[in-house]
C-alpha positions in Angstrom: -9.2 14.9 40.8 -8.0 15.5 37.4 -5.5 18.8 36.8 -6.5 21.0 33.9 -3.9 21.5 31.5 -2.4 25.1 32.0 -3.8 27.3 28.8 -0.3 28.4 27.9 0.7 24.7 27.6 -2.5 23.9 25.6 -1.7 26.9 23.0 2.0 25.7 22.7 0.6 22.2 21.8 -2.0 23.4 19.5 1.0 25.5 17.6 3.1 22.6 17.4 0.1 20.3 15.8 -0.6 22.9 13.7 2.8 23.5 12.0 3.2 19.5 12.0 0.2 19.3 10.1 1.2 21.8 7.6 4.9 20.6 7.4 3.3 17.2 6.2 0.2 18.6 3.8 2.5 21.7 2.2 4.2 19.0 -0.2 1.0 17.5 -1.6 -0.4 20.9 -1.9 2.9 22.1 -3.7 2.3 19.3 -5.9 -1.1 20.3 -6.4 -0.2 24.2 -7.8 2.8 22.7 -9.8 0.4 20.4 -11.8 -1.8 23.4 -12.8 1.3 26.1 -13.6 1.9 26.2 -17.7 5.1 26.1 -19.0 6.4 22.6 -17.0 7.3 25.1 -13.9 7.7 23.3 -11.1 7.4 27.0 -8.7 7.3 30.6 -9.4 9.1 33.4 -7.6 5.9 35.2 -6.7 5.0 35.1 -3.1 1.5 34.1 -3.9 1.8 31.8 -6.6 4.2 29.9 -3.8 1.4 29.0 -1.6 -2.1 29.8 -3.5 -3.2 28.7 -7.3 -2.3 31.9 -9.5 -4.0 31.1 -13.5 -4.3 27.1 -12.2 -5.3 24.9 -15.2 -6.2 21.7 -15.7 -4.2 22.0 -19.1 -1.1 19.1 -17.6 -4.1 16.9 -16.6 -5.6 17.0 -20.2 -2.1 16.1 -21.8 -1.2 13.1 -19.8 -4.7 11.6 -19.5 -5.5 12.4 -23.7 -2.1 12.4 -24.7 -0.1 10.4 -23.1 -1.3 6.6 -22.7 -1.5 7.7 -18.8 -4.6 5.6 -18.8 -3.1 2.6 -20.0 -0.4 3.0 -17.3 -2.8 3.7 -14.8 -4.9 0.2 -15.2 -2.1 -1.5 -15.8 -1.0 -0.5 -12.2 -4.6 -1.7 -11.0 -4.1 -4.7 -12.4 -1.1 -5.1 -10.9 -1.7 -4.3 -7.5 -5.0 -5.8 -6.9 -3.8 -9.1 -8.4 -1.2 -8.5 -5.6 -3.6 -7.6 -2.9 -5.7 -10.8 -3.7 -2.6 -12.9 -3.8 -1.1 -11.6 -0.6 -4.5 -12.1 1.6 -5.0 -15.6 0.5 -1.4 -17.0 1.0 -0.5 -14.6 3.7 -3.7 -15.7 6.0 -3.7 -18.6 5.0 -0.1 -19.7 6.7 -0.7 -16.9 9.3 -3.9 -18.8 10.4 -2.0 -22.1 10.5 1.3 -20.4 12.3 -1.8 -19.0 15.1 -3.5 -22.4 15.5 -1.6 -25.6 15.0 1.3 -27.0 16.2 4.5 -28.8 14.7 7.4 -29.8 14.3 9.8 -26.8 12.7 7.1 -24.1 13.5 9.3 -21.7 16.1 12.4 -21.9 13.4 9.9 -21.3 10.2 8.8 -17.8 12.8 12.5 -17.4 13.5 13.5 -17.2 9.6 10.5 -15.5 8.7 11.7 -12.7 11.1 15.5 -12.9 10.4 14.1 -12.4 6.5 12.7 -9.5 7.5 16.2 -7.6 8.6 17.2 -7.3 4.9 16.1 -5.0 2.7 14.0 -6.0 -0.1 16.2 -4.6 -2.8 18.8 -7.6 -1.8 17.0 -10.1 -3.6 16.1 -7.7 -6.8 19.1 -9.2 -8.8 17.9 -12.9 -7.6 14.3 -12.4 -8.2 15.5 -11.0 -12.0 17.4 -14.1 -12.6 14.7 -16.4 -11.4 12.2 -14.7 -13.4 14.5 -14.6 -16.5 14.4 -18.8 -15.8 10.7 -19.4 -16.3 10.1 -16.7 -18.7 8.3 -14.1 -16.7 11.0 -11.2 -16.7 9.4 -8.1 -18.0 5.9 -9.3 -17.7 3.1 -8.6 -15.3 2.7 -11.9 -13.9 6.4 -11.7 -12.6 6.0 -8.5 -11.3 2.9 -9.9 -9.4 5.0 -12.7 -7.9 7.6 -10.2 -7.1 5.4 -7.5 -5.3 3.3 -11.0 -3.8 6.8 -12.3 -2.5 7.8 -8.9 -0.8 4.5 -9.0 1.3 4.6 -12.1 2.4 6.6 -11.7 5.6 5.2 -8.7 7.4 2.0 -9.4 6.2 2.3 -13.1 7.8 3.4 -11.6 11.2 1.0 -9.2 11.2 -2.2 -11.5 10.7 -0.5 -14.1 13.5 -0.2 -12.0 15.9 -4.2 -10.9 15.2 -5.3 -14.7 14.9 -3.6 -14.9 17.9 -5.6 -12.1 19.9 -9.4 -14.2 18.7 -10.1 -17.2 21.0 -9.9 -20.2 19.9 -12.6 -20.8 22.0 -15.1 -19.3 19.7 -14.0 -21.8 16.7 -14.5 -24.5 19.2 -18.0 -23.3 20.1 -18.4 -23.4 16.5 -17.2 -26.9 15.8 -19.8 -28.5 18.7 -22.4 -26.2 16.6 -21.9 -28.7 13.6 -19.5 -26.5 11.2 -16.3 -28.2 10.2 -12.6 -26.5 11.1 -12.7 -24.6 7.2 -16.1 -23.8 8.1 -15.2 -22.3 11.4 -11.9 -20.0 9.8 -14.6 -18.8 7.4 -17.3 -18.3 9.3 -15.7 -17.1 12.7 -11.8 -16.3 12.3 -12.2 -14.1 9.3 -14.5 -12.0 9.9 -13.3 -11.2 13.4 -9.5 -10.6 11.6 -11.3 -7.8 9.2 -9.0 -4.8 10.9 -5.8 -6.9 9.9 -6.9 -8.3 6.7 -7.6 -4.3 5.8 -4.6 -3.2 6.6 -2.6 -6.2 4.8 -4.5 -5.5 1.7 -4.0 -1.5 1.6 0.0 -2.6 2.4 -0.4 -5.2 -0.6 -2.1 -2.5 -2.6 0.4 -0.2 -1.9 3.2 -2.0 -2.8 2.1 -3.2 -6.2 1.1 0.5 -7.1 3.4 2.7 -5.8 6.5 0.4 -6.6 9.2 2.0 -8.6 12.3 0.3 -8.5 11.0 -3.3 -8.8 9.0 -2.2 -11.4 11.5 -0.1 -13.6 14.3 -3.2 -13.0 11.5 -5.8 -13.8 9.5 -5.1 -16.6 11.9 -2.7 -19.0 9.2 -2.9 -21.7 7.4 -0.7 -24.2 4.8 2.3 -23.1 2.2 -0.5 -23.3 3.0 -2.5 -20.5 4.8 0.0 -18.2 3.1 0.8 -14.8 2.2 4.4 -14.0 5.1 5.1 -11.4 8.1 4.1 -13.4 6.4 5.6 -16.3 6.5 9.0 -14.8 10.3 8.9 -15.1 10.1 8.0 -18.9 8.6 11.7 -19.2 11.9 13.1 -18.5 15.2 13.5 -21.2 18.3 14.5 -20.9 17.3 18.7 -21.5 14.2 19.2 -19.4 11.4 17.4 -17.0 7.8 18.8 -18.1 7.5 18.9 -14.1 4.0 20.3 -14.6 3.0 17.2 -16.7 5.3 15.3 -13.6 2.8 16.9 -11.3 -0.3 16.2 -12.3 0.6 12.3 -13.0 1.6 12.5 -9.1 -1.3 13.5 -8.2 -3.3 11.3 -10.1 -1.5 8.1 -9.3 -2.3 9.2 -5.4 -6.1 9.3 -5.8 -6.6 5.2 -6.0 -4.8 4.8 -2.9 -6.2 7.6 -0.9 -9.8 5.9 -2.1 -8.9 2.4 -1.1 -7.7 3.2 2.2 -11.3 5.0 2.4 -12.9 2.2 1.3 -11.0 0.1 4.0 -11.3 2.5 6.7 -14.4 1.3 8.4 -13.1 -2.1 8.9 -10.6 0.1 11.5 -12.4 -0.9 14.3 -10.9 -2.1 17.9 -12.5 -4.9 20.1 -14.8 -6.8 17.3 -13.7 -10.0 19.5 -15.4 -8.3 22.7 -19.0 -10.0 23.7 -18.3 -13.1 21.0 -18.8 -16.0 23.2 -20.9 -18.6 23.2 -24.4 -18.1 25.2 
C-alpha cells in the first residue's frame, strides 16, 4: 500500500519549487526589462518597474541590430560554433566508437589520460593553445578559434559517447554484419542512430561552447569589429565612463535565443530506451 504524502508536506514542497523556479527565471526576466528601459539603466527604484515592464521599448534592440554590426557578430558566432559542433561529433564519435568497440594495445592508458586531462581547467592550456596558433598562423582567425573550441570538447564529449556506445549491443552490429552490411556500414546504419540522445547532447555542448565562449574568444582573436564574435563583442560596448547596460541587455538576450532554439531543435532526440526491442527476429 502506498502512503499518501501528508498535504502540509506537499504545500511545503510546492513553495520550495516555486521560489526555486523564480530564483532561477528572475535574472533572465531582469535582463529582459533592462533591455527595454531608455537611458542605458540597468534598474529603476520604482517598485514596479523592478519586477514588471514600465514604458518597455524595443528602442536598445533597434540600435544594436541597425546600428551596431550586432549581426555581423552574431553570424560570425554561428559560424563558429556550428563549424565546432560538426567538428566535435565527427572526431569525438568517431574515437568514442573505436574506444567502445575494439581492443588494443595502450587503450586503458589512452582512457586514463583522457580522464586525468579532464582534472585541469581549460584555461591552463589558453597561453599554449595562443602560442601554437601564433606558429601556424591561425591566431586571431576563426579557423583557430574553431580548433580551439573543437580541442576543448574533445574529452568530455569522448567519454560521454563511450560510455553510450557502450550501453547498444554489439550484438545488433553483428546481426547486421551476417545481414550483408560491412562494419562502416553497420556504425552507420545501426550504432548511430541508436546513439542520437548522446550525439544531441554532444552537439548542444559543442554548440555551446563555441557560442557562448568569452575568454577564449577575447584572448584568441583580438581583431577588428569585423571578425569579433558576439560575446566578447558585448564587452567592446563598454569605456572607461559608462556601460549602455540597456544596449548590454538587449545583446544578452539576443545572443540567448540561438541556443535556447537549438536545444529545442534537439530536444526530441531526448529519448530513453531507443535500444529496447532492437534485436534480431
Amino acid at each position: 500500500m502506498i502512503r499518501k504524502t501528508p498535504v502540509g508536506v506537499r504545500i511545503l514542497q510546492y513553495t520550495f519549487l516555486v521560489i526555486a523556479v523564480i530564483f532561477a527565471l528572475y535574472p533572465v526576466w531582469f535582463a529582459l526589462l533592462a533591455s527595454g528601459r531608455s537611458g542605458g539603466r540597468l534598474y529603476t527604484l520604482s517598485l514596479p518597474g523592478m519586477f514588471f515592464p514600465v514604458d518597455w521599448s524595443f528602442e536598445n534592440y533597434r540600435f544594436m541590430l541597425f546600428e551596431r554590426p550586432y549581426l555581423t557578430w552574431l553570424t560570425n558566432s554561428f559560424k563558429v560554433a556550428s563549424i565546432t559542433t560538426v567538428a566535435s561529433l565527427v572526431v569525438c564519435t568517431s574515437a568514442a566508437f573505436a574506444l567502445s568497440r575494439f581492443r588494443f594495445k595502450g587503450r586503458e592508458f589512452f582512457l586514463i589520460f583522457l580522464l586525468a586531462i579532464s582534472t585541469f581547467p581549460g584555461i591552463l592550456s589558453l597561453v599554449a593553445i595562443a602560442q601554437v596558433l601564433t606558429a601556424i598562423g591561425l591566431f586571431g582567425k576563426h579557423l583557430g578559434l574553431i580548433l580551439a573550441f573543437t580541442s576543448a570538447t574533445l574529452v568530455f564529449c569522448t567519454w560521454n559517447l563511450k560510455g553510450y556506445f557502450d550501453t547498444i549491443p554489439i550484438d545488433l552490429e553483428e546481426a547486421a554484419q551476417i545481414d550483408g552490411t560491412t562494419p562502416v556500414q553497420a556504425f552507420f546504419l545501426i550504432a548511430l542512430p541508436l546513439a542520437r540522445p548522446a550525439l544531441a547532447v554532444t552537439a548542444i555542448l559543442a554548440f555551446m561552447t563555441g557560442w557562448g565562449d568569452f575568454i577564449f574568444s577575447s584572448v584568441l582573436v583580438p581583431a577588428p569589429d569585423t571578425v569579433k564574435l558576439a560575446v566578447p563583442a558585448l564587452y567592446s560596448l563598454a569605456n572607461s565612463v559608462s556601460v549602455p547596460w540597456g544596449q548590454f541587455a538587449a545583446g544578452a538576450v539576443i545572443v540567448v535565443i540561438p541556443t535556447v532554439l537549438v536545444y529545442l531543435a534537439l530536444n526530441r532526440y531526448f529519448e530513453a530506451g531507443l535500444t529496447v526491442g532492437g534485436v534480431k527476429g
